[in-house]
Each structure stands twice: as C-alpha cells, then as structure tokens.
Residue, then its C-alpha position, 0 to 999 in steps of 0.5 A: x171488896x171488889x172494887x180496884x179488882x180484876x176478876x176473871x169469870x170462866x163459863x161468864x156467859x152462863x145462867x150464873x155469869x150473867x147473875x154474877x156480872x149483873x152483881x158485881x157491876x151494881x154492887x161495886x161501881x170499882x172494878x178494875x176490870x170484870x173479863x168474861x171467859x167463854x167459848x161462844x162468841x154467839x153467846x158473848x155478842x147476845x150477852x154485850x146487848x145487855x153489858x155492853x164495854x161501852x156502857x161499863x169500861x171495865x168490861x171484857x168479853x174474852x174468847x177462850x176454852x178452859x182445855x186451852x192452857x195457852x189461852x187461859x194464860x193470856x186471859x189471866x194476865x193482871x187478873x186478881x181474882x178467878x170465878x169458875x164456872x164453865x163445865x159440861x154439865x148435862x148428865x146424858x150428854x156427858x154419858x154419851x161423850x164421857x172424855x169431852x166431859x172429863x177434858x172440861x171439867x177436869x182436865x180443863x179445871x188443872x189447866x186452869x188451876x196451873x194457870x192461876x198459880x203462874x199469874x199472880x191471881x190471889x184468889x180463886x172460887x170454882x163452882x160445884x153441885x151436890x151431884x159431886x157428893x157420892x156420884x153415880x154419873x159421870x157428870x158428878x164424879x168429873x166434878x168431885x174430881x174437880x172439887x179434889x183438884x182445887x182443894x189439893x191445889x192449896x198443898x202447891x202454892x208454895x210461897x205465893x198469895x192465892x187461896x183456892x176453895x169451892x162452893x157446893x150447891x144444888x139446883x139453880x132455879x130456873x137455870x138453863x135445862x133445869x126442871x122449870x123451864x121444862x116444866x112451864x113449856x110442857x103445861x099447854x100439854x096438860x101433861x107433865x113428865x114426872x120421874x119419880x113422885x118421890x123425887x126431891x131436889x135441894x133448891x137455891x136462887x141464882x142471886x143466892x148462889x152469886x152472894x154464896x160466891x161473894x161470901x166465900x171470896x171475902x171469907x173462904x181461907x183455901x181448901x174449904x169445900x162451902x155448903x148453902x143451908x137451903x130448902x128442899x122441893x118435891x118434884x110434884x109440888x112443882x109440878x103442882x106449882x107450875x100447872x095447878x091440876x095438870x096430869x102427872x105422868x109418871x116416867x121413871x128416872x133417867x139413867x145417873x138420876x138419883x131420887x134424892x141428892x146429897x151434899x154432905x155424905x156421912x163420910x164428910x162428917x167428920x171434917x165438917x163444921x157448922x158456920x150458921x148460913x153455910x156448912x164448911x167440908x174442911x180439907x184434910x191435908x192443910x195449913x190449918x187445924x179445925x180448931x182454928x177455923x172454928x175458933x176465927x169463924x165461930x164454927x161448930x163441928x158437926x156430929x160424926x155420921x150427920x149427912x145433908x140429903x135433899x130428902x131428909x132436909x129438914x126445910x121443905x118449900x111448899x107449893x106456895x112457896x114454890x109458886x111465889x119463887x117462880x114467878x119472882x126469880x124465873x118468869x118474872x110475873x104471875x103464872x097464871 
C-alpha cells in the first residue's frame, strides 16, 4: 500500500511518530520517501540516532511548524500522502495559553488543509482524541474544531484526487505525559495521586493506533470521523497495576477533566454506522449516502440515541490485564 509512496508525517518525532515510522519502514521496505515534520531539531537529531537517513535512504527529517503555510508547502512538494499528528495537546498548558493552542490545532490544521489541496497529495489522516466529543477544555474543543475542518475539507476538493478523514481514539498507553509514566515514577512514594476512584478512561496501544491509522489510509472514502472498539480501565485498577498495595490518595480532578470520556455522543448516533473493529462518524454533507458506505463496507447503522463512554464500555481491562500491557507495551519487562 505504501510502498513507491511519499508520506509526510506532522508531529513525527512524537510518541505516535516514532511508532508509525517504526511501522512503515518494517512493513514496506518501498517507501518512496517517509519525511518527518517537527519543529524540534533536538527531537529530530535524538530520533535520527535511531532512523538514521543513512541506514533508511527514504528517510527525511524536515524542520517546520504546522502554523507556518510557507513551510508546510515546501515540505508537501511530491508528497502523496499526509499523517497529522502534530498539536498541543496538554490540558492545563492550552488553558493557560489558549490561542497558542488554538494557532496549532486549528489554525495550523487549515494552514495544513490549504496546503494539501495546492500539492497534489491524495490522500490525508489527522489524528484526534476522544476529548474532542462533547469538549468541556479547550484542548478538546481546538480538536473537534480541527476534526470539523478535515471532514469539511472534502466539500472543497472540487476536481482534485484527495480525500481527507479522521481517526478518533483514546488514551495512548504510556505516551508522553499520560497517567503511566506518572504513575511508575510516583510508586517509591508509596503514594499514588488519584482524581477521582471512579475515573475511567478508554485505552489503545501505540502499535494499535499506528494500524488504525493504516487501516483507514487504505479504507477511509473522506469525511469519516473513524472510531477504535477498544477497552476501557479504571484509573484504580492502574494505580493497583502499576504499584500492587501502595496508598491511593484521593486529590480531585484537574480543571477540563472529566470522570468519564466519550467518543460517540448521542448526537453522533444518527450518522453513526457500525464497521465490526471500528465505528465510522459519517459526514453530513457528502459525496455519499449511508446506504452506500454501508452496502461497500458491510456496515451496520447504529441505534438512534446509542453513545461509546468509557464507563459504560462494555469491555473493562482488569488488573491483570492491565499489568501485563505495562510491562509488553511500556516498560518492556516485568514491573516487579
């Protein structure tokens, strides 16, 4: 699928970047040319000590910022193919510096957008997160705005060959600044923070985020916000997980912190269809009805009013489970 393909990817020296290009090289030996995006030539010059261009030819590390039009342009030239996932995406950073989030996530998603229909790429994923569905910080409302902006971004393709979708998903386990890490430098504490002991969070691996991302360049038809069936956790099961037996104390939670996430709201529902691994959010205005995505991708509309909340999941992970996904996916070795 990739392979003789040019890929750009935005936010490549990332926890996801890192995965993806990790990915692609193994997976398809071909690529034409895999440039990563990033405006940290520290993070860059870390990450080439790993990929280097001269152990894979089609690497490129590209020094550049998504609210730069120019920029982005340059780097897009003979691109085929556009990952996003560069944004700011700490909660208490963007309410404390909401409009450098905002000239990111947004303005820096329609400076991308822009970019991509005036260089001939064909095809385009942009990350998002389960924070976007019914927002209450503004970290999740700059992203559902992005979402809106690559889902609207099909209306003006006119004649050209590109399609743009999204794929929504939930925590990362054990990306950067995520409850994990915190969590397995605080245990020699013998005290771990917890918010709320009814917190609860979905929960997705790297790898199973990179393979989302794969599955929806060779599936997606443009438009469709992409939702992953995956498990959910309880913040105390990971707590319990990480440090069997160490206190928990309780501290309340941060302001734009909610107990539970969603990433199907009730109002979703009604242009929501059911694709088996993955729910498919339909874009309202389209090319396409949903009868036809349904009939070409076996799809199932969902009930009217059905909603996919973190805490009524239907599939909890158990400590256990938990325990074992730690040390596969995060620490690499058994915690104890």
């Amino acid at each position: 699928m990739l392979n003789d393909k040019s890929i750009l990817i935005t936010g490549g020296t990332g926890s996801f970047g890192k995965a993806f290009v990790r990915t692609v090289l193994e997976r398809y030996p071909g690529v034409k040319r895999l440039v990563i995006f990033s405006r940290d030539e520290l993070k860059q010059f870390e990450m080439a000590q790993t990929f280097s261009e001269r152990d894979y030819p089609a690497l490129r590390y590209f020094i550049g910022d998504v609210r730069d039009e120019s920029r982005l342009r340059r780097a897009l030239e003979g691109i085929d193919i556009v990952v996003h996932a560069a944004a700011l995406k700490q909660v208490p950073a963007a309410e404390y510096n909401p409009f450098e989030c905002i000239k990111t996530n947004v303005l820096g998603a329609q400076n991308l957008i822009e970019a991509c229909l005036d260089s001939g790429v064909k095809n385009l994923v942009a990350l998002s997160t389960d924070k976007a569905a019914a927002p209450i910080n503004l970290y999740g409302a700059t992203k559902l705005c992005s979402d809106k902006l690559f889902v609207a971004a099909n209306n003006i393709r006119g004649n050209r060959e590109i399609k743009f979708s999204v794929v929504r998903y939930g925590n990362v386990m054990g990306s950067r600044g995520s409850v994990i890490p915190f969590f397995l430098d605080r245990r020699q504490d013998g005290v771990l923070p917890i918010t709320d002991p009814t917190m609860t969070r979905f929960n997705i691996s790297l790898q199973e985020g990179v393979d989302m991302v794969l599955w929806s360049l060779a599936n997606a038809w443009g438009g469709e916000i992409l939702v992953p069936k995956i498990p959910s956790y309880r913040i105390t099961d990971v707590a319990e997980a990480i440090a069997p037996g160490c206190r928990q104390e309780i501290v309340g939670i941060r302001p734009g912190e909610k107990i539970h996430e969603e990433m199907i709201t009730d109002s979703d529902s009604f242009n929501t269809v059911d694709l088996g691994k993955y729910y498919a959010i339909l874009p309202v205005a389209s090319h396409y009805t949903t009868e036809e995505y349904c009939a070409k991708n076996n799809g199932v509309p969902v009930p009217k009013g059905f909603a996919y909340n973190s805490g009524t999941n239907p599939e909890f992970l158990t400590v256990e489970q938990l325990r074992t996904l730690i040390e596969t996916h995060v620490i690499g070795r058994s915690i104890d």
